[in-house]
C-alpha positions as CSV (number, residue, x, y, z in Angstrom):
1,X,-21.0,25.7,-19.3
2,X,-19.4,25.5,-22.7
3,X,-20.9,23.4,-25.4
4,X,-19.2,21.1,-27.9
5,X,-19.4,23.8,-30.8
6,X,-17.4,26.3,-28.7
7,X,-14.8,24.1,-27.8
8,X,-14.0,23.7,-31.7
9,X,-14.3,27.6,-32.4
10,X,-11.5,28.1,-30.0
11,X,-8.9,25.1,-31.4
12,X,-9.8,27.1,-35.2
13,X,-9.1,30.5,-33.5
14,X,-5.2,29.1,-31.7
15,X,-4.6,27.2,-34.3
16,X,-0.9,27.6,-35.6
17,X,-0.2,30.3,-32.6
18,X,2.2,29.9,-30.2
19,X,2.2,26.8,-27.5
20,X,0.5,28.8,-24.5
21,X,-2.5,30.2,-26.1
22,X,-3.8,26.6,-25.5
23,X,-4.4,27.7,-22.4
24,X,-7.8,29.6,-23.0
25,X,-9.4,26.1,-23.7
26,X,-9.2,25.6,-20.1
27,X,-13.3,24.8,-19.0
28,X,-15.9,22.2,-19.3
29,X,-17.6,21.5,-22.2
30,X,-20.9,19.7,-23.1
31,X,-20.4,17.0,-24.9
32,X,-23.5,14.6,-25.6
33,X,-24.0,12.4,-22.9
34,X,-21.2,13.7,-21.1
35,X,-18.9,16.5,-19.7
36,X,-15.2,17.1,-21.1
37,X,-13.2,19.1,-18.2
38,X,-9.8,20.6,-19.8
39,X,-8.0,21.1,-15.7
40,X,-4.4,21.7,-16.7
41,X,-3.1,22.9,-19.5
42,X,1.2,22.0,-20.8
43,X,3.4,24.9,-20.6
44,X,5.0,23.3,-24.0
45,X,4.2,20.3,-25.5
46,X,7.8,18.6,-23.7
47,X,6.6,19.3,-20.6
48,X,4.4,16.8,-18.1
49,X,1.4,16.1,-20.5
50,X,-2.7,18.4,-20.1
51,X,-4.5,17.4,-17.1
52,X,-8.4,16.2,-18.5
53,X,-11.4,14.2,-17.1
54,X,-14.4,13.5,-18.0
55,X,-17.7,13.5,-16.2
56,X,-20.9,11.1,-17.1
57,X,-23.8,10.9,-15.4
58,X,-25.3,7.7,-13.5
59,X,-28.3,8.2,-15.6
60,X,-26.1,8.1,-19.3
61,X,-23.9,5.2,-17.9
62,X,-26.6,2.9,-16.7
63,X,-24.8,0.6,-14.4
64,X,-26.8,-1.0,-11.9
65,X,-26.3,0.8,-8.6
66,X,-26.3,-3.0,-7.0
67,X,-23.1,-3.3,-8.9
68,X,-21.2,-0.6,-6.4
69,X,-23.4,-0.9,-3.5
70,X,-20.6,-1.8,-1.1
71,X,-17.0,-0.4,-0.5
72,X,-15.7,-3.7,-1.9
73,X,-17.9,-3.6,-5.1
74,X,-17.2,-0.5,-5.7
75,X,-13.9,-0.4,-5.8
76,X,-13.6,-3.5,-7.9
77,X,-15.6,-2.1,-10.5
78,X,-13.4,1.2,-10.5
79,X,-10.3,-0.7,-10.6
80,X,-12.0,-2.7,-13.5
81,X,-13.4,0.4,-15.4
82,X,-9.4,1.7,-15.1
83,X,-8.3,-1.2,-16.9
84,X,-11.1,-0.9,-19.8
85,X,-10.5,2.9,-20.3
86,X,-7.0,2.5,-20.6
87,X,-6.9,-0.4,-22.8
88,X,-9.7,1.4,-25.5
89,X,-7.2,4.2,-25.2
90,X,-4.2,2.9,-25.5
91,X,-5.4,1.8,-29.3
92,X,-5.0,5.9,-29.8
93,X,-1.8,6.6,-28.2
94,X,0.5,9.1,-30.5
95,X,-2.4,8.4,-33.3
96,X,-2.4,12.3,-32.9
97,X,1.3,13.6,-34.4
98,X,3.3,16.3,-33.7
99,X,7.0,17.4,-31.3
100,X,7.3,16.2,-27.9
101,X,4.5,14.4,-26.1
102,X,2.1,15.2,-28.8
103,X,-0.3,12.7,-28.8
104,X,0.1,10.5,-25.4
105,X,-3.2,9.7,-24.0
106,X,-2.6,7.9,-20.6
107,X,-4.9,7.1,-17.4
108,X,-3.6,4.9,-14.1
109,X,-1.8,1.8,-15.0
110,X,-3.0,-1.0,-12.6
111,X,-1.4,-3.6,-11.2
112,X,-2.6,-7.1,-10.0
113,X,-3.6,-5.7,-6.5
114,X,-6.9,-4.0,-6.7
115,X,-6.7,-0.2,-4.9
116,X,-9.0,2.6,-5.0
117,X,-7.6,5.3,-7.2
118,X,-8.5,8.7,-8.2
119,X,-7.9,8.1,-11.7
120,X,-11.6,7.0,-12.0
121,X,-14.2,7.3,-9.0
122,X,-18.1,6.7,-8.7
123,X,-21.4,7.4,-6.8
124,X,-24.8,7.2,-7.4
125,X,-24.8,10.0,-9.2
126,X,-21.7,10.5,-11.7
127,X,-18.5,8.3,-13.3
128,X,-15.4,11.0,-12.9
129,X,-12.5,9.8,-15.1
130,X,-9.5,11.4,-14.8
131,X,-6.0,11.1,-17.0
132,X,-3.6,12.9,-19.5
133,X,-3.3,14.4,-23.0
134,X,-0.5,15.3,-24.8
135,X,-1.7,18.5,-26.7
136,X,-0.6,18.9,-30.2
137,X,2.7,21.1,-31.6
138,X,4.6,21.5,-34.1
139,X,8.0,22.6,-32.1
140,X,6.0,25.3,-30.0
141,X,3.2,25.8,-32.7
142,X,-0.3,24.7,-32.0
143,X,-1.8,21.8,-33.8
144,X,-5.7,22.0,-33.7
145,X,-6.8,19.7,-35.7
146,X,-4.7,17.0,-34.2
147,X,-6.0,17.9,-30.3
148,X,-9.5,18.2,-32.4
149,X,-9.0,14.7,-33.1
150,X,-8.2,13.6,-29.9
151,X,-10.8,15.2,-28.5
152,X,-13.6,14.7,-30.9
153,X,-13.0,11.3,-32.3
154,X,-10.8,9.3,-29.5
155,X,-12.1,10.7,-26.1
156,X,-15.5,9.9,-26.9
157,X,-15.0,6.6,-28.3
158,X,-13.1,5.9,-24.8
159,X,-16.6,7.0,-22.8
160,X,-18.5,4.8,-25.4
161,X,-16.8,1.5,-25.1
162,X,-15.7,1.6,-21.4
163,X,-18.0,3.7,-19.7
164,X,-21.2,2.6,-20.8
165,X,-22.6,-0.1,-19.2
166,X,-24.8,-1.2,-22.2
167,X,-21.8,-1.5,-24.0
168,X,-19.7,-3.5,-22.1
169,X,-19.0,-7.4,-20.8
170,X,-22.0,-7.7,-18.1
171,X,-20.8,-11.2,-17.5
172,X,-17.6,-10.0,-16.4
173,X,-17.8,-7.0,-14.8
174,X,-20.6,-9.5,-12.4
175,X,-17.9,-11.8,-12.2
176,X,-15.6,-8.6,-10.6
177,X,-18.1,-8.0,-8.0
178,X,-18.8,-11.5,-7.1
179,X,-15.2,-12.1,-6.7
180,X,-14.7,-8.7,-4.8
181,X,-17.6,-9.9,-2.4
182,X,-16.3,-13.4,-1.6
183,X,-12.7,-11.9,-0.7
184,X,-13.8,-9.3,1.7
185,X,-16.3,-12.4,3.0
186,X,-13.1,-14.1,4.2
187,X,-11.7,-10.8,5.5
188,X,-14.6,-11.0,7.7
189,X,-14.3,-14.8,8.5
190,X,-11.0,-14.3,9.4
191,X,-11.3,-12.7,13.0
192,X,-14.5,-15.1,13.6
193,X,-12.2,-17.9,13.2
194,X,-9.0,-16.8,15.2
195,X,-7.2,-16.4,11.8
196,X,-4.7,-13.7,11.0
197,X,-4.4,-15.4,7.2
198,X,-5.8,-17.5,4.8
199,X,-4.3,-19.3,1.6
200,X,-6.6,-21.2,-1.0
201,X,-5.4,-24.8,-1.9
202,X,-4.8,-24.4,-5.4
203,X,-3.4,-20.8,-5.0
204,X,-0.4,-19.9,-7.6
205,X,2.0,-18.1,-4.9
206,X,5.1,-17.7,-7.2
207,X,6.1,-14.8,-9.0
208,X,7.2,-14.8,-12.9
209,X,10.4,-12.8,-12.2
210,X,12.0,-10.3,-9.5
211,X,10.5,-7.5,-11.9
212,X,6.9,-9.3,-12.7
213,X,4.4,-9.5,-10.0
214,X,2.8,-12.1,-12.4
215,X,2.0,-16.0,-12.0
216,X,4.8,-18.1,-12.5
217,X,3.3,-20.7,-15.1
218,X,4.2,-24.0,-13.9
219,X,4.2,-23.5,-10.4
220,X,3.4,-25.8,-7.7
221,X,-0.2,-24.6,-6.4
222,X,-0.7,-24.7,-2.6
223,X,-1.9,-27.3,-0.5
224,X,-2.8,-26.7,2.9
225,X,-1.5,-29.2,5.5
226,X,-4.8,-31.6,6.4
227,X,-4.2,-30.4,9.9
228,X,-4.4,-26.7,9.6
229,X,-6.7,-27.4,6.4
230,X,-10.1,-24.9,7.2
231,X,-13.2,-24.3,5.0
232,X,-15.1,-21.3,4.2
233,X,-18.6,-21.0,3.2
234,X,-18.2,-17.7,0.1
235,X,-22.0,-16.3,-0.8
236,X,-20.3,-16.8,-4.4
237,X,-17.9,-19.6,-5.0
238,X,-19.4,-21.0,-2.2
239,X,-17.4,-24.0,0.2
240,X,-13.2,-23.3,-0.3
241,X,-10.3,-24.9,1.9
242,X,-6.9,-23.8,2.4
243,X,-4.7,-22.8,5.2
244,X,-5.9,-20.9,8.1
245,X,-2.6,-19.1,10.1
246,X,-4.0,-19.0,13.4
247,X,-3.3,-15.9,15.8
248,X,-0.4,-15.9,18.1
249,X,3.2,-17.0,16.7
250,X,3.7,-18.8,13.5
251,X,7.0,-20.1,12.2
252,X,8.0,-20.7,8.5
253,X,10.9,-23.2,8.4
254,X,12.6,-24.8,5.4
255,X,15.8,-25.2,3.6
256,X,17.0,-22.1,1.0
257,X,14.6,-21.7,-2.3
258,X,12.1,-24.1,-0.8
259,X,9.2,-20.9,-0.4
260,X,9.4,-19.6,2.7
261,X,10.1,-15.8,1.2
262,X,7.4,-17.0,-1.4
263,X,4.9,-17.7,1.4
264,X,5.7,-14.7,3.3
265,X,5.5,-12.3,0.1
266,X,1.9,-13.8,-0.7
267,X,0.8,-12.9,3.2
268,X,2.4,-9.1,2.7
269,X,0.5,-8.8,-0.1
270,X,-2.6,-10.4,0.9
271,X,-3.5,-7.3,2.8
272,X,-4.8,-6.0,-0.6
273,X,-7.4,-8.1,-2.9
274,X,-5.8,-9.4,-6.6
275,X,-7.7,-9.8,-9.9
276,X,-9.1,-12.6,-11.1
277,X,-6.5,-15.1,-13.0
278,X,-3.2,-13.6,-10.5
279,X,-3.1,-17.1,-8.7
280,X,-3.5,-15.3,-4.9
281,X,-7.2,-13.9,-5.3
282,X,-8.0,-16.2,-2.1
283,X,-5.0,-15.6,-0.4
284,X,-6.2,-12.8,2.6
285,X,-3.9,-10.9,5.3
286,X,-5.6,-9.2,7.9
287,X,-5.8,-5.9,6.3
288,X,-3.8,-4.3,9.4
289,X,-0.8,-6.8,9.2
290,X,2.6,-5.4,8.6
291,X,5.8,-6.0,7.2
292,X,9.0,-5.5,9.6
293,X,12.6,-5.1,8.9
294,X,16.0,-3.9,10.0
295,X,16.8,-0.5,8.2
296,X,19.8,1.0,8.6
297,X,20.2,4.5,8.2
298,X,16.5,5.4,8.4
299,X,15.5,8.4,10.7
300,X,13.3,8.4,13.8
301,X,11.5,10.8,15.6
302,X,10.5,10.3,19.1
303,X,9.6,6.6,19.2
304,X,9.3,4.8,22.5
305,X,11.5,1.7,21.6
306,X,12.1,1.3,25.3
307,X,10.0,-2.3,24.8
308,X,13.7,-3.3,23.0
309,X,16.0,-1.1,23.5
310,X,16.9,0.6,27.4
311,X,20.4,1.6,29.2
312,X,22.5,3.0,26.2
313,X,26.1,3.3,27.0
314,X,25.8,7.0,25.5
315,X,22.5,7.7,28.3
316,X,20.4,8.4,25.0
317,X,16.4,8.3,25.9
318,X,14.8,5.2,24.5
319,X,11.5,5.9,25.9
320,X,11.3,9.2,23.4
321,X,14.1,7.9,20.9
322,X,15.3,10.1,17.7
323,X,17.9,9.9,15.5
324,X,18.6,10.8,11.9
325,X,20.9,7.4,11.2
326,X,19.3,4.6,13.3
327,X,21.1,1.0,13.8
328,X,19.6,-2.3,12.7
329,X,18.5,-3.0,15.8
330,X,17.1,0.9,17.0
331,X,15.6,0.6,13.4
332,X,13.9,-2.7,14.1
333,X,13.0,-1.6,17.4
334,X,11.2,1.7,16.1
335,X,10.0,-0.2,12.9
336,X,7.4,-2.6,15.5
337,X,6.8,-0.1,17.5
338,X,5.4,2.0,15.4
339,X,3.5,-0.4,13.5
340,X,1.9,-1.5,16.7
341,X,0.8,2.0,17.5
342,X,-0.5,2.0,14.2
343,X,-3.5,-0.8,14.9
344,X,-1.1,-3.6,13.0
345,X,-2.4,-6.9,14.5
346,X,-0.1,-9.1,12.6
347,X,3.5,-8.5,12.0
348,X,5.3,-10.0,9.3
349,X,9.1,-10.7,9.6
350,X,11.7,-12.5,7.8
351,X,14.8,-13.7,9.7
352,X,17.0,-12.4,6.2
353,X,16.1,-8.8,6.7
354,X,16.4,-8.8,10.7
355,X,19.2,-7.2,12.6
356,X,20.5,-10.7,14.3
357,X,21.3,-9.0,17.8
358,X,17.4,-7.6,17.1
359,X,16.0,-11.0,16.9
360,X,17.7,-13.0,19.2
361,X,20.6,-13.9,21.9
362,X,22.3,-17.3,21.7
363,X,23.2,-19.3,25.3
364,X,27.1,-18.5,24.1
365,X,26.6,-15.3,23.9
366,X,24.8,-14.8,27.2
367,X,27.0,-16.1,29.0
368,X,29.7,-13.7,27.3
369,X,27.9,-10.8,27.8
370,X,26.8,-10.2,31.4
371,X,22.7,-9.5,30.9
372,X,23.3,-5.5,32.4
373,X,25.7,-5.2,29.5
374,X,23.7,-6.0,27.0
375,X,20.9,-2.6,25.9
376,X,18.7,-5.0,23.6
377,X,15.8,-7.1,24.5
378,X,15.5,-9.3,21.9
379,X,12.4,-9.9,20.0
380,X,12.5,-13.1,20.9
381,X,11.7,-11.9,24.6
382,X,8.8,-9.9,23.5
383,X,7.2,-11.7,21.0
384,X,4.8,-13.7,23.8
385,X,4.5,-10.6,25.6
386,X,3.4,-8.9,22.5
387,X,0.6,-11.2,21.4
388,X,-1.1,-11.5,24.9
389,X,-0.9,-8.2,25.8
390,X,-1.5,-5.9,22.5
391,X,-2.7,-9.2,20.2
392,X,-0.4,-8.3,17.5
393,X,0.5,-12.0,16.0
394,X,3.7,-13.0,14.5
395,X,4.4,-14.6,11.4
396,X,8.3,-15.1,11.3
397,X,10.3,-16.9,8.4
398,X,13.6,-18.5,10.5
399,X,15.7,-20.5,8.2
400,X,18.9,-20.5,10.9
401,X,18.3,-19.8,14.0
402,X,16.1,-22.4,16.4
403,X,15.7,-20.5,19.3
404,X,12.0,-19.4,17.9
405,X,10.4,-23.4,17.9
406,X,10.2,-22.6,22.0
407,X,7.9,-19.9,21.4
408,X,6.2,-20.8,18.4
409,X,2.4,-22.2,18.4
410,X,2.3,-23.6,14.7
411,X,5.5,-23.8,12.9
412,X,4.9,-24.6,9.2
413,X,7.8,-26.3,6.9
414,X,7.8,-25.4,3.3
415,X,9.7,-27.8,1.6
416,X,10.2,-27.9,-2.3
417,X,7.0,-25.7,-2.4
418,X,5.0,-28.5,-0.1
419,X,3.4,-27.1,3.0
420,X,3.9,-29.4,5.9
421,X,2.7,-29.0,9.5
422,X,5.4,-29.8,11.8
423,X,4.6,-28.2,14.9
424,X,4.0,-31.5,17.1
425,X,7.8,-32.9,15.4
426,X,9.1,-29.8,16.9
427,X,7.5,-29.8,20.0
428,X,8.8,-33.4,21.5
429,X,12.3,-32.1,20.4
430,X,11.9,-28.9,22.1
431,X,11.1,-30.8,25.1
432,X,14.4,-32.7,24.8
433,X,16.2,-29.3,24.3
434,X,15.3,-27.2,27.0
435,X,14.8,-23.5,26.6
436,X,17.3,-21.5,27.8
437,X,16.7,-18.0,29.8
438,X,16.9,-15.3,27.6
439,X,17.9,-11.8,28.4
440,X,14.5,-10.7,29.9
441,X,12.3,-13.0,31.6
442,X,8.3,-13.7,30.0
443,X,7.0,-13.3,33.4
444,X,8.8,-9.6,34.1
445,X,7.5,-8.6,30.7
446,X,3.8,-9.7,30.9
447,X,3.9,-7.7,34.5
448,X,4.7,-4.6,33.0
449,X,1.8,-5.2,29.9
450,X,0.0,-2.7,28.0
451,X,2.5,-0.1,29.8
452,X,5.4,-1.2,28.2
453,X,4.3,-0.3,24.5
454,X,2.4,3.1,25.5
455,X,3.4,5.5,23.0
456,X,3.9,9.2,24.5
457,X,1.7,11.7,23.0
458,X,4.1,13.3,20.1
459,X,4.3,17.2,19.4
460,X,6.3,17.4,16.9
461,X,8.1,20.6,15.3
462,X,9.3,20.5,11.8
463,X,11.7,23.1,10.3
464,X,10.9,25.2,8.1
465,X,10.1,23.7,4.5
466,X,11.0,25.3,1.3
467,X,8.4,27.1,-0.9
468,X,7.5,27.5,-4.3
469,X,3.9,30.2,-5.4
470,X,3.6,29.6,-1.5
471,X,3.2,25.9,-1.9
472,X,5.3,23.0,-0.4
473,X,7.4,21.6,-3.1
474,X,7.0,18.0,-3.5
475,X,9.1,15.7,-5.9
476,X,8.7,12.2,-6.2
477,X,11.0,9.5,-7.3
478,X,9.3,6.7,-8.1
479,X,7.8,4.0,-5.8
480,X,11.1,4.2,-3.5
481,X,11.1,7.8,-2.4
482,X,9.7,11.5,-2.4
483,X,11.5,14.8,-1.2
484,X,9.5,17.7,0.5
485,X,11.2,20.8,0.3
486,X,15.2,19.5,1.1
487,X,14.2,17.1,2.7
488,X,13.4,13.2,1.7
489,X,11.4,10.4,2.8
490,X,12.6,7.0,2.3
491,X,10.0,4.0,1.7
492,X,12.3,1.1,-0.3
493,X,11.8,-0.6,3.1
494,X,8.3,-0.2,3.6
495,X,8.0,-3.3,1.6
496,X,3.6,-3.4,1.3
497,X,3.7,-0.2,-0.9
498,X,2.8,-1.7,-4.4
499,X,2.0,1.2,-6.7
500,X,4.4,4.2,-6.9
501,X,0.5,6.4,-6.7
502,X,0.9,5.0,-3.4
503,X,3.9,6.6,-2.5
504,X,2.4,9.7,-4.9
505,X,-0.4,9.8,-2.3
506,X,1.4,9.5,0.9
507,X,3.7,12.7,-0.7
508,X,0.5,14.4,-0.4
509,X,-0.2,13.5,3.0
510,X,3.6,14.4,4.4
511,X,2.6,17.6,2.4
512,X,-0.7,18.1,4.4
513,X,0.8,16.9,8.0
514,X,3.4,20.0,7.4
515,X,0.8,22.5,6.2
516,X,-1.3,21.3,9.6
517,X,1.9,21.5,11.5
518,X,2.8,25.2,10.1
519,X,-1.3,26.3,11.3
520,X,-1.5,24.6,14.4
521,X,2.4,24.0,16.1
522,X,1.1,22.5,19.0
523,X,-1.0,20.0,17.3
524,X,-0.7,16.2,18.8
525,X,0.9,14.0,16.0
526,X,-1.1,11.0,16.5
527,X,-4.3,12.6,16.8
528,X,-3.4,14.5,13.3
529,X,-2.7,11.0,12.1
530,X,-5.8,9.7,12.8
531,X,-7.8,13.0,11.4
532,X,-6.0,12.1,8.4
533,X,-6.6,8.4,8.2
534,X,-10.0,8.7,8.6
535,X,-10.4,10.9,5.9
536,X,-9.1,8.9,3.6
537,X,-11.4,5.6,4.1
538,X,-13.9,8.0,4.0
539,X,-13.7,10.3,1.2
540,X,-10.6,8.0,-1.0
541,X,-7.3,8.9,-1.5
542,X,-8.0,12.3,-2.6
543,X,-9.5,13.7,1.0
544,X,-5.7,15.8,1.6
545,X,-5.7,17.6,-2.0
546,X,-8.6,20.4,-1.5
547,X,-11.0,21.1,-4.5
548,X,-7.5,20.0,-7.2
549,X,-7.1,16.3,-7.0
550,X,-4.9,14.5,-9.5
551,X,-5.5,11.9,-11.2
552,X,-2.2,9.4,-10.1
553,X,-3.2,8.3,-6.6
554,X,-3.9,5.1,-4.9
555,X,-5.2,4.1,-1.5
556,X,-2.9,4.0,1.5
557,X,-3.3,2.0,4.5
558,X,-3.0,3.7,8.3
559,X,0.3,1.5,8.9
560,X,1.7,2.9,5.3
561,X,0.7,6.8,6.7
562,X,2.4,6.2,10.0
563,X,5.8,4.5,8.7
564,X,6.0,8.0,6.3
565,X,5.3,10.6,8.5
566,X,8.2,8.5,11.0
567,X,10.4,8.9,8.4
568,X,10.5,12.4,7.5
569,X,13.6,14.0,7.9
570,X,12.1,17.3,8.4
571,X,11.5,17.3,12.3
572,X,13.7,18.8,14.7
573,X,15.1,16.3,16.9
């Protein structure tokens, strides 16, 4: 390994030569009390900034290994030690001059969800810190002694003041960990107590703006209604109330900007934990609960929506369904479907996004439309059928449609941010209004049970994908959308991704499914799904980049991997 005294040797021997003779710095290098890795180095100095991490032992950073003894813990402490690094270091950005991106220093930007990212990760033995520098130019000349700056004078006052344990807030960096255990202790209470959610009283649910996922200040905190009011024994905070969502089907009723979509968004989002001071650190999802809409236009490949959809005009199989250009309803159809096959056990729906011929079939229009005319089975059909035979819940925001207060075992009314239980009201008036027979009757759907959803084992062949060196070529495009050779993937639906590293790391996994697929044609998609998955909760977010992982990716869940790979546009249908 290099030392220190070598690595300034070389910057005084480029010095003043052309832009790519910064290349022979790449190595490690000694530095005391830790190791500077120079990964990637800029073609020029406009081009994506130099790839760097740095490497300090457990020993050297002293934290307390009780600190990141659990998943949870450690995870929280990451996330936390993110936020510190980039903080110290965002004091030095462009404090280094020159052309272009001379100077940038950047790591992972979090948000107020807490993921696991590859931008810092920890064991018992090492802190790995990963994140990019713009190397010094003037135009295409090389600056030294401004990179020597950077990486003599700002690097390592970043590893002192955020790295260190001695030298940091102990108080709060406890207060992380506490607060990381007491979440995942309701995550745990959740199943114990036939709970698919829980929200805090107190709990800030509103958002500052459409482009802030900060508190609104002002807001009306939550109350939980007295009669769905539970409390929680935390081994921190210790006894907390709020509202516990039972399984089975729950209905979110109100009048328009009364908090329904506020509820609902709080729940999507409650999958993940939040940092302290966001106003929904106590607000918890089952962690497998997903968000369903219509989405017209989106591709599927060979989807068994036959649970929804059956006896196409056009004869079109519904049992192994593809398409490049799906309806709202085929979309909704597949959208379920395929989050049921991915172990979701809540799903999350809001009557605004829906296709309305998806969700439901008024009296009028059954009597119309003769029932053997009609292909669709409304969810509204199903959604019994899906709880008692699969035990997926439902969690549906209706704000015009009725028809679901037959169905429905809690039905919640948000009214000027107020929670109120109303599900006794709207029983005694459902038993004045008499259901009506919908298009498929409860009793034929609970016959045919766990048959109805089983998912045919997929082999799936993609074309062939465009290369670059022999590599897939992957561009991303924000948090919405990646391409993959010519071919994208769109996730602006797939409304729980929070982080565009999320979508950065699910790029790399459509990248690693195709590179499987090209080895082993025959391979069963599912069973490659679930390779992958497990992976990931093993090893992080990394596990599908081989020995050269970057520093921008975020932890994906197994519903998030499943609604990508179902979107790829790639496989020949």
């Amino acid at each position: 390994m290099n030392t220190e005294a070598q690595l300034r040797e070389q910057l005084n021997r480029i010095n003043r030569r052309s832009y790519p003779a910064y290349k022979d710095l790449r190595g490690s290098y000694q530095f005391p009390g830790y190791i500077l890795h120079i990964d990637h180095v800029q073609g020029d100095p406009f081009a994506a900034p130099s790839k760097v991490s740095v490497e300090v032992m457990q020993k050297m950073a002293e934290f307390p290994k009780a600190l990141f003894s659990e998943p949870h813990r450690r995870i929280a402490l990451q996330d936390h030690l993110i936020r510190e690094f980039g903080k110290v270091m965002s004091g030095y950005m462009f404090q280094a001059k020159g052309s272009g991106k001379s100077g940038l220093m950047s790591i992972s930007k979090c948000g107020q969800q807490v993921l696991e990212r590859t931008a810092l990760t920890m064991d018992d033995r090492r802190i790995l810190v990963r994140f990019e520098v713009g190397f010094p130019a003037n135009g295409r000349t090389i600056n030294a002694p401004e990179l020597e700056k950077i990486l003599f004078r700002f690097v390592p006052e970043c590893v002192k003041r955020a790295l260190y344990y001695s030298n940091m807030d102990a108080k709060k960096i406890q207060e992380i960990v506490e607060l990381a255990d007491d979440q995942q202790a309701i995550r745990e209470q959740l199943p114990e107590r036939g709970l698919v959610a829980f929200v805090a009283n107190g709990a800030m649910l509103p958002r500052e703006s459409g482009v802030s996922d900060r508190p609104m200040r002002g807001a009306v905190p939550f109350e939980s209604p007295e009669s769905m009011e539970v409390e929680l024994t935390l081994p921190h905070k210790g006894k907390i109330k709020g509202m516990g969502i039972p399984e089975g089907i729950t209905l979110i009723v109100g009048g328009g900007y009364h908090g329904k979509s506020t509820l609902l968004k709080a729940l999507e989002l409650g999958v993940y934990n939040h940092i302290k001071g966001d106003g929904r650190e106590y607000v918890i999802t089952d962690h497998t609960a997903m968000k369903i809409r219509a989405e017209d236009g989106r591709a599927v490949s060979h989807v068994n929506i036959s649970p929804f959809i059956n006896n196409l005009p056009n004869g079109k199989d519904t049992v192994d369904f593809s398409t490049e250009d799906a309806s709202g309803s085929t979309s909704q159809a597949a959208n379920v479907v395929e989050a049921v096959n991915a172990g979701a056990k809540a799903l999350l729906i809001d009557e605004d996004t829906s296709a309305t011929n998806f969700m439901v079939r008024d009296e009028l229009m059954q009597s119309v439309i003769a029932k053997d005319k009609e292909p669709i089975t409304p969810f509204i059909d199903q959604a019994r059928n899906l709880y008692k035979n699969q035990g997926v819940s439902v969690i549906l925001v209706a704000g015009s449609s009725g028809a679901y207060f037959h169905i429905a075992d809690k039905v919640i009314q948000m009214d000027t941010y107020r929670t109120l239980d109303i599900t006794e009201k709207v029983r005694a008036i459902c038993e004045r209004t008499p259901e009506k027979e919908g298009g498929v009757h409860e009793l034929a759907l609970s016959m045919l049970g766990n048959n109805l959803w089983k998912q045919n084992d997929r082999v799936l062949t993609a074309y062939k994908v465009e290369k670059k060196h022999d590599q897939i070529k992957v561009k991303q495009f924000g948090k919405d959308s990646f391409s993959i050779g010519k071919s994208a993937v769109e996730l602006k639906y797939v409304e729980q991704i929070s982080d565009v590293e999320q979508t950065t790391t699910l790029s790399y996994v459509m990248k690693y499914v195709l590179e499987q697929l090209e080895k082993n044609p025959n391979t069963e998609i599912h069973e490659l799904l679930e390779t992958i998955c497990d992976r990931i909760n093993e090893k992080g977010p990394g596990a599908v980049c081989g020995r050269n992982v970057p520093g921008n990716l975020a932890e994906v869940r197994r519903q998030e991997i499943y609604a990508c790979v179902n979107r790829y546009r790639g496989f020949r249908i």
